[in-house]
Structure formats: C-alpha cells, structure tokens
ROMARMI-627399 format. One record per residue (C-alpha): residue in one letter; x, z, y. Coordinates in steps of 0.001 Angstrom, whole numbers. Each point is the difference from the previous one (the first is absolute). Layout:
N
> a:X:Z:Y
...
% end
This chain:
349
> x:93268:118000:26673
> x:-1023:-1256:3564
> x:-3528:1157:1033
> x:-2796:-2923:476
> x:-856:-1037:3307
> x:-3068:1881:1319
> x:-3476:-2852:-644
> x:-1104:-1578:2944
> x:-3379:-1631:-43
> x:-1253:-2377:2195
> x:-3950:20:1247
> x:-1004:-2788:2147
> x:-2881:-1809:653
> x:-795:-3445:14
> x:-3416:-2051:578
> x:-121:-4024:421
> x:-2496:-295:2371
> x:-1215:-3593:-967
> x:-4066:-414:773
> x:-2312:703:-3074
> x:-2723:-1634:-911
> x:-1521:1128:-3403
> x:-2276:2732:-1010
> x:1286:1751:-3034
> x:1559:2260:2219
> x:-657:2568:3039
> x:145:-1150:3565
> x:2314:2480:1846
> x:-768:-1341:3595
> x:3171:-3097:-217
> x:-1292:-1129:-3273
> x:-161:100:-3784
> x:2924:2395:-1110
> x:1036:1112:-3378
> x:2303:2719:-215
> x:3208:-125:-2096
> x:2806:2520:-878
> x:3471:-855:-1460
> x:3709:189:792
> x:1505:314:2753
> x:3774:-1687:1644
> x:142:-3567:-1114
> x:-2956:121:-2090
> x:-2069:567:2399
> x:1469:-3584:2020
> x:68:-1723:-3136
> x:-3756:831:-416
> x:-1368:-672:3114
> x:1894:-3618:216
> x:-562:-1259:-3738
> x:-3631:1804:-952
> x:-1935:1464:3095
> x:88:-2658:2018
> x:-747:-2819:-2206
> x:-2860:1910:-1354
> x:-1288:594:3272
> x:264:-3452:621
> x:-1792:-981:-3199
> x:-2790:2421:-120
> x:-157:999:3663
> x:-44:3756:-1165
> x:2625:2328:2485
> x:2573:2002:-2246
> x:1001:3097:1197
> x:3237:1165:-1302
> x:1111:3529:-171
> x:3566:672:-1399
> x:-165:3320:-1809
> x:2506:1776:-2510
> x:466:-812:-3708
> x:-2393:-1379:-2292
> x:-514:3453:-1380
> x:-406:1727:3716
> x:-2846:-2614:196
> x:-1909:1157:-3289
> x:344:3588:1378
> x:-1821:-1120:2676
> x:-2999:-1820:-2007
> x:28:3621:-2376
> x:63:2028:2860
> x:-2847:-2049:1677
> x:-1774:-550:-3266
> x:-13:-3534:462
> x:-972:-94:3779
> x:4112:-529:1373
> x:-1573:-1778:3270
> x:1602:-3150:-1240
> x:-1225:-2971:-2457
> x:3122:-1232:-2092
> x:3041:1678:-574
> x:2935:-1182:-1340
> x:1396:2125:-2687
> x:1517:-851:-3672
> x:-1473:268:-3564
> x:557:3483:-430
> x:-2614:550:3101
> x:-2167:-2061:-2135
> x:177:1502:-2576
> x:-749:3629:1478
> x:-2424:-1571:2501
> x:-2218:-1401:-3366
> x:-6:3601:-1663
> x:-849:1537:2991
> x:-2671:-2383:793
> x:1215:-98:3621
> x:744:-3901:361
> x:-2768:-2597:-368
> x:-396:-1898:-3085
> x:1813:-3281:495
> x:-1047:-2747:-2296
> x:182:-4338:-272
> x:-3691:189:984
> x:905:1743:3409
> x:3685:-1472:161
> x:-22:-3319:-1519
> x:3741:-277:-394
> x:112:2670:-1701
> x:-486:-1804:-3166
> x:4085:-2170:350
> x:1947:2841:-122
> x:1534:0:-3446
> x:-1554:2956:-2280
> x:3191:1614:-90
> x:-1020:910:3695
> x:-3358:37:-793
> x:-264:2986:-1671
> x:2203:2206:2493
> x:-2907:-318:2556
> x:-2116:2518:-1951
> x:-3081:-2264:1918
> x:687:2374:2804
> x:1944:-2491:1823
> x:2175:-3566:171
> x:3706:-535:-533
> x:1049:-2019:2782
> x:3967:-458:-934
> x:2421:809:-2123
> x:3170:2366:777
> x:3290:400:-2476
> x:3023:2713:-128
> x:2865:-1747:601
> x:3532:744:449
> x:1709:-202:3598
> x:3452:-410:-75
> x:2399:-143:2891
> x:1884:-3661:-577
> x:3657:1746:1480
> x:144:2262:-3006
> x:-1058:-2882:-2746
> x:1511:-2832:-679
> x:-3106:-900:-2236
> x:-3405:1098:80
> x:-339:3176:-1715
> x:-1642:-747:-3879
> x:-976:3533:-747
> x:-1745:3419:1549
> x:2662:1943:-1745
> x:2597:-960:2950
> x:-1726:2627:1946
> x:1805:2569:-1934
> x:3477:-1782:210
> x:2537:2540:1487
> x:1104:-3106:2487
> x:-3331:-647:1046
> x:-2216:3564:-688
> x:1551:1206:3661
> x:-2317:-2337:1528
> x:-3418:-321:-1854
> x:-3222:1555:1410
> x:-2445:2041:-2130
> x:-3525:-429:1236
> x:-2465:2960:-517
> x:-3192:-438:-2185
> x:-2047:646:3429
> x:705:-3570:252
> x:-1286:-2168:-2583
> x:3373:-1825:-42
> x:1599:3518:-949
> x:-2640:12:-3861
> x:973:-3820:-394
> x:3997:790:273
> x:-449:3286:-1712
> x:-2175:-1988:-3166
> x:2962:-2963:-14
> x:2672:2421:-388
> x:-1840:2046:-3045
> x:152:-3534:-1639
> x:3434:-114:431
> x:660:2685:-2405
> x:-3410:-367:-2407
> x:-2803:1652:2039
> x:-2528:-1542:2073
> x:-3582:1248:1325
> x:-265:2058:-2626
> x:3113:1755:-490
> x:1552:293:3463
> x:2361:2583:-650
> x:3321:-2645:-307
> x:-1511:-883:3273
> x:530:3064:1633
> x:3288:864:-1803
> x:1186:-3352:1588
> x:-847:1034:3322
> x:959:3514:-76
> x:3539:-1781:-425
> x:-22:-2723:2298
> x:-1401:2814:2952
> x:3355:1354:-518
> x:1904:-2743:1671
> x:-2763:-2064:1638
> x:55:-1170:3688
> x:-3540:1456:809
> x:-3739:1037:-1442
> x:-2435:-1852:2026
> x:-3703:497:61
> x:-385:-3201:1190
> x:993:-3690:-52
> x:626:-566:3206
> x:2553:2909:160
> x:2134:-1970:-1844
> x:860:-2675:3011
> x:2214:1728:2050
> x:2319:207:-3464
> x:-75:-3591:126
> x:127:-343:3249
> x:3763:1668:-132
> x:548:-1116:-3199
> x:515:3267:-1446
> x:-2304:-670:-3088
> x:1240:-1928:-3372
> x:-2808:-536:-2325
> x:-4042:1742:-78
> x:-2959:-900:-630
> x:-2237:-1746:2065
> x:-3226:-1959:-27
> x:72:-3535:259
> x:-1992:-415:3535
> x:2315:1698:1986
> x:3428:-462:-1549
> x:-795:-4062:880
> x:-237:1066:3361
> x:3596:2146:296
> x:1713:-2596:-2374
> x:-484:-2076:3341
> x:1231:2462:2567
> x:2630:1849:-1891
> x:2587:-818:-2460
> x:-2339:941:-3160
> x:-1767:-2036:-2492
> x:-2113:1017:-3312
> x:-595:-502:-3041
> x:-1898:596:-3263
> x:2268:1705:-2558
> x:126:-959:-3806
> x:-2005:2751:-1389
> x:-3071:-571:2338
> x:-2300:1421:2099
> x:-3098:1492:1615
> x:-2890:-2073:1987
> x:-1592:1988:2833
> x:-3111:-1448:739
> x:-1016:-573:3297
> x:-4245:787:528
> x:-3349:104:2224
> x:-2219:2481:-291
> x:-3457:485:1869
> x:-1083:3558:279
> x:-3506:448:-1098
> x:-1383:1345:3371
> x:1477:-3043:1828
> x:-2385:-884:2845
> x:673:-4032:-781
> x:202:-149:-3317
> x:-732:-4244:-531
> x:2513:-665:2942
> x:2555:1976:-2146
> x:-1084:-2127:-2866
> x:391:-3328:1768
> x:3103:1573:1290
> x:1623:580:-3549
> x:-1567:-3297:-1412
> x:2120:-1956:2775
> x:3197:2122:-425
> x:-255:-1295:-3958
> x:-696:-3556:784
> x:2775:-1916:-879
> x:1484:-1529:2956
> x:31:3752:1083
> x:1653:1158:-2771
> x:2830:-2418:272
> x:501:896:3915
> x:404:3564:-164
> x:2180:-210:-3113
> x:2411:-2187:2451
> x:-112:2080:2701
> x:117:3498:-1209
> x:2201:-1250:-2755
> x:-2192:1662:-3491
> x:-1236:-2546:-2870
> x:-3978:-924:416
> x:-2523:1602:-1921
> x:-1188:-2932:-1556
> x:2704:-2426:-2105
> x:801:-3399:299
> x:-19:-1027:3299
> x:3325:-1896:1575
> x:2589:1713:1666
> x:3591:-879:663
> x:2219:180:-2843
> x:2141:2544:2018
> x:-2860:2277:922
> x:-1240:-231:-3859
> x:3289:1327:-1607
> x:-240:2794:2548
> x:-3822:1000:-751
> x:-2616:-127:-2766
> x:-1739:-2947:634
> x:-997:-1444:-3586
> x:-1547:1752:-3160
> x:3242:155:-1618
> x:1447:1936:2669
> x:-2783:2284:-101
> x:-254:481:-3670
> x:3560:1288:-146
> x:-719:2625:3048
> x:-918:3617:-966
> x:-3307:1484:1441
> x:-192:3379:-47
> x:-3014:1923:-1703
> x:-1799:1536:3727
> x:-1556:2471:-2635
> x:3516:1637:-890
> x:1272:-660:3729
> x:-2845:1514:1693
> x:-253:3137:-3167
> x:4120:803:548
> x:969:-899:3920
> x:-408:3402:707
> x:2159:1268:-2815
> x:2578:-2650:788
> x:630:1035:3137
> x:867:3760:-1298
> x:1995:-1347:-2390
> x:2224:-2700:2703
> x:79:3261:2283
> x:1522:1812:-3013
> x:2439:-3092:-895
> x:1153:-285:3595
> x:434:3401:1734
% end
C-alpha cells in the first residue's frame, strides 16, 4: 500500500472592509468588526462572496475572516483558551457542539437570541445541544471516476472489488470523513456505531490494496486530478466541485448514508457576542440558506425551500431526504474517536 500524501493546511486571512455602522459590536479604529474562523481554500472565497459581504451590507457590521484548520483544531483552540479563542463564531460541526455544550465553553444559543433557530427541522434541532446552530447539511457520498463505470456505482461494497480496490482511498478517523466511511462500512456487514469491529475488519482489508490513507479531503485531488482513483468516499460539497473539473461524479449508494452537519458556534468569552447572534440569525434566514447551499453545493438546514431539480437529487434538500440520512450519536463519536484512531492505525499498518 502507497503512503498518504503528507496534510497541507492552508491559513489565510481575510477581512471585507465594508464601513460599519451599528453598535453591538467593538470599534477597532476602521469600524464595527466581528471576528470569524472557518475553512480555508475555496471555502474561504465561497464565504466571503455569498455570506460576509451581504451581511455586511445588511447590518453594516465588518466580518473578519480567519481560515484556520479543522473544525476540531478550532475547538482545541476554544478548550485551550477556555472559551476566550480571540474570535466570535467559529465554524465547526455537531460533534464540536456537542463537546462545546458539556464543556460549557460555547454560549448558549437559543430562538430567543437566534430567531431562526426555531425552522430547522427537530431532527437538526436536537444535534445543537443549545450550544450552537446548524447552518447546512453535509452527506457521504460515493465518487466514482466515470472511465471505469459504465453506470453509476449502486453500492459501497465496490470499494472492495478486486478491479476497482487498487484505486480506493481510506480516509483516517482524524478526519471526520474517515468515522463516517469507517461507520458505513460496519453496516455493510451488520455493525454500526455500536459494534464497529466489521468496520475495521473491512478496512484492515481494503488497506491492503488501496491507492492511499489520507488524513484529509483535500489529499484526495491530485488522485483525481490524474485519474488514478476509482471509487471513495467523499462528502457531497466538494465532490460537486471535482465532478466539474475532472472526469468524476458521485453518488449515494443503496444502503445509505451519513449526514455531517455543518455548525456555528460562539465561544462564551466572545468580545461581541449579539453581533455573533445577528450574524448566525442571518446565515439561517432563508434566502441565505438557499444561497450557500448553491454555491458550496450541501442541502440547507432548513427544508422546503426550491432548488433545481438537478441540484435536489444531488443534495438533501426536503424532509424526506433528511429522514432517510443517518446522524451519528456526537456522544459515541466524541467517547470513541480516540480509540478509533488506534484501532484504523492497527487495521492499516
């Protein structure tokens, strides 16, 4: 087996530098500012273009972007700061949430603070632990290269196909993509969240012939890019990006899969706390909602709005949609990640 590529992160910074004009946050000399801290490459683009800007030219409140590491990087900053990061939103996933809520080190986030709160379905509801919103939704899909199917692939278990294992990627648990792939493929064979051990026996086999073991998502381009890869697992955001610019597509095999849940959370010793409210409160709105699902290509947090048929067989974008999608308990994520990652070490040495 081929080593993975080495993780490269990104850290940038990014401020719109529109004029401000309201008080619910500090003036830093240029303005009102509120500091935010996501995702870098073209995250970072999409977010300034479709959310920071508008927002600033709604509210007249200056957004300060800083692109950081993972979502779980960005909690360890908020623990190791003890909820004084030197930033006022992060975005981050459920799991940060979740962890965020027991350690009482995001603010309490509620309909009476964030009005919009109260349209997400319940099913997303109650995966903000009140310690936060969901702002979209995220799936596990299957990215296939088009040369080496003649039909979209129907099933996860073509991974382990002797014509196609060669070329598959196996993503480590550091990445939340890596629990998601390793959860689907314990279903395969009876398991799940609570009995991952077919999981593990299924990778520990596939790591025998696979292409490469990334850490991250976006070492799996340059396989694309060459078109060494055949079929992995991906999340739905970025594989509608490289089934534009390479010869791959994706899709949702018959036996399911996992939601990741895309979130905002305020850390409780963030200097402007009701800009960060406002801030959230706007990203929820509808009209929002149905922007950034278009342009980062993930289904909205709240159900029901229009979208092109296209784009809606692609996503979750109604309740249906959502209802069949797997969420993962952050309690037994957050309890076993460390574990997991023993155990994929084990499976793939």
């Amino acid at each position: 087996m081929r080593r993975s590529l080495p993780v490269a992160l990104m850290f940038g910074l990014l401020s719109v530098t529109l004029a401000a004009c309201t008080s619910t946050s500090v003036d830093d000399g240029e303005g009102d500012v509120l500091l935010v801290e996501g995702y870098g490459a073209e995250y970072q683009q999409l977010f300034e273009e479709t959310i920071a800007k508008p927002f600033t030219e709604k509210t007249g409140i200056r957004i300060q972007y800083t692109a950081g590491g993972s979502a779980s990087e960005q909690y360890a900053a908020i623990r190791a700061s003890k909820g004084n990061p030197g930033f006022d939103v992060a975005v981050m996933t459920s799991m940060e949430l979740y962890q965020g809520g027991i350690d009482k080190l995001l603010a309490e986030v509620t309909p009476e603070q964030v009005p919009n709160l109260a349209n997400l379905p319940p099913k997303l509801r109650e995966h903000t632990y009140r310690a936060g919103a969901i702002q979209e939704v995220q799936q596990v899909v299957l990215m296939y290269d088009r040369k080496a199917f003649a039909q979209p692939p129907t099933s996860w278990n073509v991974m382990w196909e002797p014509r196609y294992r060669s070329g598959t990627l196996v993503f480590n648990p550091a990445n939340v993509l890596g629990v998601y792939a390793m959860l689907n493929a314990a279903e395969l064979d009876g398991g799940g969240i609570d009995d991952t051990a077919p999981g593990f026996s299924r990778i520990a086999e596939l790591a025998k012939h696979a292409l490469a073991t990334p850490q991250a998502s976006a070492e799996a381009v340059p396989f694309m890019q060459k078109g060494t890869a055949t079929a992995f697992p991906y999340f739905d955001g970025r594989a509608a990006i490289y089934a534009r610019t390479t010869n791959y597509d994706y899709t949702v095999p018959r036996e399911g899969t996992y939601a990741l849940l895309g979130a905002l959370g305020i850390p409780v010793g963030a200097a402007h706390k009701e800009a960060a409210y406002s801030f959230v409160d706007y990203w929820l709105s509808a009209d929002v909602q149905r922007r950034w699902a278009l342009a980062y290509n993930v289904g909205p947090a709240i159900t029901g709005l229009d979208f092109p048929a296209e784009f809606a067989a692609k996503h979750i974008t109604t309740p249906e949609q959502l209802e069949r999608t797997r969420i993962a308990d952050a309690a037994k994520v957050m309890r076993n990640r460390t574990a997991w990652g023993q155990q994929w070490a084990e499976a793939v040495r």
